[in-house]
Backbone as a printed PyTorch tensor [residue, N CA C, xyz], in Angstrom:
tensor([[[ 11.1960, -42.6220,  -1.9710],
         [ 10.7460, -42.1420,  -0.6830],
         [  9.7460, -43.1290,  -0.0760]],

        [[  8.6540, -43.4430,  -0.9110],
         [  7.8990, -44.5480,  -0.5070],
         [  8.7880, -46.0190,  -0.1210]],

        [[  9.7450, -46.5190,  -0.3900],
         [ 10.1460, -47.2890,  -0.0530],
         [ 11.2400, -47.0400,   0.9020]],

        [[ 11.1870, -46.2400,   1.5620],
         [ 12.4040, -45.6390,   3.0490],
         [ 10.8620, -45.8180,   3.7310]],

        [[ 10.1100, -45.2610,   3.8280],
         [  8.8600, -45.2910,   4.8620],
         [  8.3530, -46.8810,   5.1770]],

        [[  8.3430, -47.4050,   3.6810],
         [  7.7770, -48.7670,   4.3060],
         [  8.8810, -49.4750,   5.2120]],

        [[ 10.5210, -49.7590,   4.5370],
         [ 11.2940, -50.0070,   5.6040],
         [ 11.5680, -49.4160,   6.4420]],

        [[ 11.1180, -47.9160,   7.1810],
         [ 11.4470, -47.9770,   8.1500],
         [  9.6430, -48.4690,   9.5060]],

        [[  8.5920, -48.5090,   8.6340],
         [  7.9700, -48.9600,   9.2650],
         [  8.4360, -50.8080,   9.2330]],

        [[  8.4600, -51.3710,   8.3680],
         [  8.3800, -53.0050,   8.6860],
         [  9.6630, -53.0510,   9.8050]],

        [[ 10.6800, -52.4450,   9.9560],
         [ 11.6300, -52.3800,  10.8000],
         [ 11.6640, -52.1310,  11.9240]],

        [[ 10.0860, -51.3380,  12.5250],
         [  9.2380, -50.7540,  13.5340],
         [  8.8800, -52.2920,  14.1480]],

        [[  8.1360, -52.6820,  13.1300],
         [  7.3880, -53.7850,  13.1860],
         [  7.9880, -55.0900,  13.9230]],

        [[  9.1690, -54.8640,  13.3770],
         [  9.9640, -56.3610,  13.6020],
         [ 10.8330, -55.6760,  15.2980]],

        [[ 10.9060, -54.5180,  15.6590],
         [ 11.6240, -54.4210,  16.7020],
         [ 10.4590, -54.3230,  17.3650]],

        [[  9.2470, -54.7440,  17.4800],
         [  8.0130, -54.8040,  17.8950],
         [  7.4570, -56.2730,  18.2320]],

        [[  7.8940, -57.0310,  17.4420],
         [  7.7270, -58.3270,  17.1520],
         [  8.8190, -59.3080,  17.7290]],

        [[ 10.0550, -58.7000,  17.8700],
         [ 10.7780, -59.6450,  18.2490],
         [ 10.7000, -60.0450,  19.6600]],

        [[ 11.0660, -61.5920,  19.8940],
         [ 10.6260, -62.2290,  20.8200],
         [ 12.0350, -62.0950,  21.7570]],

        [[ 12.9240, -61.9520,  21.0670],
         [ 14.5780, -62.0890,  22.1360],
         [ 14.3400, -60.7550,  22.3810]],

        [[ 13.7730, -59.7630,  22.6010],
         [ 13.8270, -58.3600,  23.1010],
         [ 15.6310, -58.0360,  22.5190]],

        [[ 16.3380, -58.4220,  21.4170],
         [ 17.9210, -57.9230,  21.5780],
         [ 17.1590, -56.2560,  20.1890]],

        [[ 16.7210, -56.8590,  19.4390],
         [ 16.6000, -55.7590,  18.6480],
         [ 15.4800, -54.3390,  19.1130]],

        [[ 15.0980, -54.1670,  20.0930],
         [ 14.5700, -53.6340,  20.7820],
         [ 15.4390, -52.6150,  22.0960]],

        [[ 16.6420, -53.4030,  22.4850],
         [ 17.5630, -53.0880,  22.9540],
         [ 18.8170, -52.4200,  22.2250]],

        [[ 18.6230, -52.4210,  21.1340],
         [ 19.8920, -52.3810,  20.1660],
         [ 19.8920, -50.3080,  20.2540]],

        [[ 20.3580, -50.0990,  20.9520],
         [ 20.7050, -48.0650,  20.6990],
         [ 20.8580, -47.8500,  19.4110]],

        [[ 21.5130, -48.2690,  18.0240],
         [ 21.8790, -47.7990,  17.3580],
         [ 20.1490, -47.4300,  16.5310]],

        [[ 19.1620, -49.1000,  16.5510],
         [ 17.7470, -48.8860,  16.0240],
         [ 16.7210, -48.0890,  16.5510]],

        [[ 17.2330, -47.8320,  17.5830],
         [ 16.1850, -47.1370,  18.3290],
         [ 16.5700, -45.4780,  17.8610]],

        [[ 17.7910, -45.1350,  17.9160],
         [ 18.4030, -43.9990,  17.3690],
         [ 17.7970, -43.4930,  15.8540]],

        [[ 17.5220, -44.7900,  15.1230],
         [ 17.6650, -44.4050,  13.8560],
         [ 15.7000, -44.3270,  13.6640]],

        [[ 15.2240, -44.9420,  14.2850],
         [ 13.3320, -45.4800,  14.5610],
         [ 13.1290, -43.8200,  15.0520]],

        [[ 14.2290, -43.2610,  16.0460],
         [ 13.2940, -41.6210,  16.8050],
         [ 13.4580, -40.9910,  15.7160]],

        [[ 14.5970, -40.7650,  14.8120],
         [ 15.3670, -40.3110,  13.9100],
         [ 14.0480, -40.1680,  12.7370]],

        [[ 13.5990, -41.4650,  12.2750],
         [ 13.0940, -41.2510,  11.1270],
         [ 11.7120, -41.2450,  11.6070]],

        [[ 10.7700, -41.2290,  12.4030],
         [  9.8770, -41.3570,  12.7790],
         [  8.8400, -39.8040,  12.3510]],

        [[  7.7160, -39.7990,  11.9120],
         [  7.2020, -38.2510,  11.0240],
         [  5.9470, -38.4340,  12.5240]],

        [[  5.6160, -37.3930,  13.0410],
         [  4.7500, -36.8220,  13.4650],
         [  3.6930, -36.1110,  12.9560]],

        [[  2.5760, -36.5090,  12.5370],
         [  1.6140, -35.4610,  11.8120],
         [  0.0720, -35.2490,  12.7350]],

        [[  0.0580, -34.3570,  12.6050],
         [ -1.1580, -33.5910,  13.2550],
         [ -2.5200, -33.6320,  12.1650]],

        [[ -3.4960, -34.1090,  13.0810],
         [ -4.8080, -34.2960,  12.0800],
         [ -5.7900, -33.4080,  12.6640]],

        [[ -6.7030, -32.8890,  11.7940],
         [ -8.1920, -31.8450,  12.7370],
         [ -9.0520, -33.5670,  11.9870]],

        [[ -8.9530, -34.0760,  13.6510],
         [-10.2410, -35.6050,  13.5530],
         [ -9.7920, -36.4850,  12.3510]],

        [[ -8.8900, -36.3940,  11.7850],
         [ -8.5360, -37.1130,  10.5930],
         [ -9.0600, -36.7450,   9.1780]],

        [[ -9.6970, -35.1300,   9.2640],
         [ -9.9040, -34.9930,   8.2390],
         [ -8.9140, -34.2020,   7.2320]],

        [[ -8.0880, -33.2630,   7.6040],
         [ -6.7860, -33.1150,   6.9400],
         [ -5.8610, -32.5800,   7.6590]],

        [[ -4.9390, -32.6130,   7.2520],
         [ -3.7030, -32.1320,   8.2760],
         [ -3.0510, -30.5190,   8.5180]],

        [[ -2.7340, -30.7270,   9.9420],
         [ -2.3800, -29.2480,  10.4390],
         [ -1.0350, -29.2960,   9.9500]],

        [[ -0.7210, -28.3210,   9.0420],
         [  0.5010, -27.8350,   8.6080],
         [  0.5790, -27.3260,   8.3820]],

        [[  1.6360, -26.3910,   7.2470],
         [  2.0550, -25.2540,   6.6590],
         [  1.2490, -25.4570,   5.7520]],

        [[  0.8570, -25.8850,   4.9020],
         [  0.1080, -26.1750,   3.7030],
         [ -1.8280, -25.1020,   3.9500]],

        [[ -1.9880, -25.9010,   5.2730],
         [ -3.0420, -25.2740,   5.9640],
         [ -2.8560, -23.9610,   6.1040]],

        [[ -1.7770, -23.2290,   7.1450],
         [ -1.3800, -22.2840,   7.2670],
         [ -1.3950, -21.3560,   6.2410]],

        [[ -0.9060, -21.6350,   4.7610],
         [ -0.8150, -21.0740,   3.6360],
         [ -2.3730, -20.9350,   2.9840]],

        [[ -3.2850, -21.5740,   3.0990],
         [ -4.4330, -21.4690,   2.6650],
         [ -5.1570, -20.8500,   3.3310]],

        [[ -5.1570, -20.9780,   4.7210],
         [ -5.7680, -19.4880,   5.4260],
         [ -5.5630, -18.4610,   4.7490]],

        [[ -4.3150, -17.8890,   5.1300],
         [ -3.5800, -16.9170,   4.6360],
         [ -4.8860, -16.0780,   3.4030]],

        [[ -3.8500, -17.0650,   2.5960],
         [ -4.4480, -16.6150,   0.9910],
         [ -5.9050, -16.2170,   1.0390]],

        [[ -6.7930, -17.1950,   1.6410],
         [ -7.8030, -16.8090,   1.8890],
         [ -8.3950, -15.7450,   2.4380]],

        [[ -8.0530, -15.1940,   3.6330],
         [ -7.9860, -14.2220,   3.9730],
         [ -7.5850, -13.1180,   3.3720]],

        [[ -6.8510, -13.0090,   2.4250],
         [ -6.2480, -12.0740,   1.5860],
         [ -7.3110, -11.9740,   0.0310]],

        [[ -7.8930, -12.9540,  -0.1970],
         [ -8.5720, -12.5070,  -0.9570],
         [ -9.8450, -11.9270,  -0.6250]],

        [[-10.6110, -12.7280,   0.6990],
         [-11.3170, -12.3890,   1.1680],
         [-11.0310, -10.3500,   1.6240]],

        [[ -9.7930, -10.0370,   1.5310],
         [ -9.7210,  -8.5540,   1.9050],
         [ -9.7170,  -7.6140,   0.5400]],

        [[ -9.2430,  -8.4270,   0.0520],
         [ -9.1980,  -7.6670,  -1.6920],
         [-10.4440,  -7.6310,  -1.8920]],

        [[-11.5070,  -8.5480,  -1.7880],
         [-12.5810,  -8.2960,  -2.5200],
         [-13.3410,  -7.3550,  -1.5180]],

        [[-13.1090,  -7.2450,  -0.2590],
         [-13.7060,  -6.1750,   0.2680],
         [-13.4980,  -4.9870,   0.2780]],

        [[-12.7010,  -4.8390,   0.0030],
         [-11.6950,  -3.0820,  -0.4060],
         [-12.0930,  -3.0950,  -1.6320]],

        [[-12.5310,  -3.8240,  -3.0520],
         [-12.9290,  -3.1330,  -4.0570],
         [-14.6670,  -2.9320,  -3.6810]],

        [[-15.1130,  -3.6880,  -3.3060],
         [-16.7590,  -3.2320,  -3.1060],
         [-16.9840,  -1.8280,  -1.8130]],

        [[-15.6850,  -2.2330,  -1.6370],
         [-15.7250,  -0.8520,  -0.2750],
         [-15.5180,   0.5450,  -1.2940]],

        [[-14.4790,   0.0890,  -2.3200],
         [-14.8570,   1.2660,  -2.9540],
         [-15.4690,   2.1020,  -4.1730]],

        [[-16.2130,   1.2830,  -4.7050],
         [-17.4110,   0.9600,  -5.1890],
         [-18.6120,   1.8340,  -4.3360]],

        [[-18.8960,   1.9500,  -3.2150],
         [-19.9710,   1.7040,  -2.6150],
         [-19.3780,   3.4530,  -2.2080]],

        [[-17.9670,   3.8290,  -2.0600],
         [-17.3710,   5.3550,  -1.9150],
         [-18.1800,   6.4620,  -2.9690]],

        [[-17.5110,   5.7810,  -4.1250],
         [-17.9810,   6.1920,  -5.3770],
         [-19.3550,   6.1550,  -5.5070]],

        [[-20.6590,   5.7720,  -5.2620],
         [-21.9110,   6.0880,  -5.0510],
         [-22.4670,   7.0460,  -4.0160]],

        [[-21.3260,   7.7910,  -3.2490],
         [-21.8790,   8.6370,  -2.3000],
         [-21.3370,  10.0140,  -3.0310]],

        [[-20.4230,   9.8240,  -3.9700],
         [-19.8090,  11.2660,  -4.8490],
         [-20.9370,  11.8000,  -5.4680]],

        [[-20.7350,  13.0830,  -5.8880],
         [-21.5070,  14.0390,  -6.3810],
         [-21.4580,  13.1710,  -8.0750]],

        [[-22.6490,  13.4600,  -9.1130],
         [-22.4980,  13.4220, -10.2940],
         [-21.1690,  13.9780, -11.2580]],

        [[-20.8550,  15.1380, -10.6880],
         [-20.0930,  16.1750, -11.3690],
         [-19.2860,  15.6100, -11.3850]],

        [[-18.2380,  14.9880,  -9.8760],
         [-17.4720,  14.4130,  -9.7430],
         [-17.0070,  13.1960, -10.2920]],

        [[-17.9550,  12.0340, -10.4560],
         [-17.9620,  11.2570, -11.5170],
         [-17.6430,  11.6280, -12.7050]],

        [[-18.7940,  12.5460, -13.4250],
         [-18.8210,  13.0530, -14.7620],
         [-17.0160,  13.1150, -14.8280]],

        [[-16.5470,  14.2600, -14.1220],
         [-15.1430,  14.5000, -14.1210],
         [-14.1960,  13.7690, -14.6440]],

        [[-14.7420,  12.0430, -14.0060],
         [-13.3870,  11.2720, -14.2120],
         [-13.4930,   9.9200, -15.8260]],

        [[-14.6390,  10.9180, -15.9520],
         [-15.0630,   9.6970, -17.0790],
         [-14.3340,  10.5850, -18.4670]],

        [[-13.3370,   9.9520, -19.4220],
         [-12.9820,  10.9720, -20.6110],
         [-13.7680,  10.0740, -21.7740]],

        [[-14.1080,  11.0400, -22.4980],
         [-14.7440,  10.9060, -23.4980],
         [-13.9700,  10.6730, -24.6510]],

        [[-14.6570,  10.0820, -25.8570],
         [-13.8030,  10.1620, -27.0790],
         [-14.6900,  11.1340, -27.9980]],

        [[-14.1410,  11.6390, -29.7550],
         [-14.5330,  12.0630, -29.8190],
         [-14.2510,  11.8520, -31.5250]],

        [[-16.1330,  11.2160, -31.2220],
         [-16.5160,   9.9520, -32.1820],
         [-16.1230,  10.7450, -33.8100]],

        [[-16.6290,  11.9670, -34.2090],
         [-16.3600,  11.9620, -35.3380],
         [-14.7540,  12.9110, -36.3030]],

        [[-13.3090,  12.1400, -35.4020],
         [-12.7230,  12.4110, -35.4670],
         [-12.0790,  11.2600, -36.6700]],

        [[-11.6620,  11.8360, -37.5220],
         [-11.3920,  10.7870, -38.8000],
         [-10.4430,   9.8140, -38.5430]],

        [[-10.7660,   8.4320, -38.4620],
         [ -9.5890,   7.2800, -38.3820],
         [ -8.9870,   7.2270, -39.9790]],

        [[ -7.8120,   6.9170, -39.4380],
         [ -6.3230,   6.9710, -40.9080],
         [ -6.7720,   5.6460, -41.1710]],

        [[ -7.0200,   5.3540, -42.6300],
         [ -6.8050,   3.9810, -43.7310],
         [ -5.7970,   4.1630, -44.7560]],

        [[ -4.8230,   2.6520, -44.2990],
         [ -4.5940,   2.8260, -46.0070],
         [ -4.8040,   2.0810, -46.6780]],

        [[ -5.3260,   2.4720, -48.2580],
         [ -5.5500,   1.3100, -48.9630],
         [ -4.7770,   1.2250, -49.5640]],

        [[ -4.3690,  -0.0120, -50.1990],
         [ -3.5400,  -0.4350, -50.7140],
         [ -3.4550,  -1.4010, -51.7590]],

        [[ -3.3640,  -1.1210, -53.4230],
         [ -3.8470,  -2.1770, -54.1380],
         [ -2.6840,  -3.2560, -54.7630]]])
């Protein structure tokens, strides 16, 4: 891939450079120069507007909402009654005999 980009830039170059204006005139290079030519969008040259960008908003935003919906409900649960809490908490019930086997 890196070497399709450089020839089709040095190929830029030379229909840029040439002094008989014929390769400059030529439809078929000019066809193939609009053809392969990449357009990229910069914010000031510090990274590029794309899908890539697009996708990192996103996500961002999405976590940024997850973490607010759990502290949102977090903060529910401190306005409940004790009882109500108490309610949802189950207990164990410690001196219930755990099974061993030994085995020699």
């Amino acid at each position: 891939m890196f070497q399709s980009k450089e020839f089709n830039k040095q190929l830029y170059q030379l229909m840029i450079e040439d002094s008989t204006n014929e390769l400059i005139h030529n439809e078929k290079l000019k066809l193939y120069i609009s053809m392969k030519s990449e357009v990229i969008f910069t914010a000031c040259g510090l990274f590029n507007l794309d899908y890539t960008l697009l996708f990192s908003m996103i996500s961002s935003a999405t976590t940024y909402l997850v973490i607010l919906i759990q502290f949102g409900h977090i903060e529910n649960m401190d306005h409940q009654p004790l009882s109500t809490l108490m309610h949802n908490i189950t207990y164990t019930n410690i001196s219930t005999p755990i099974p061993i086997s030994i085995t020699s």
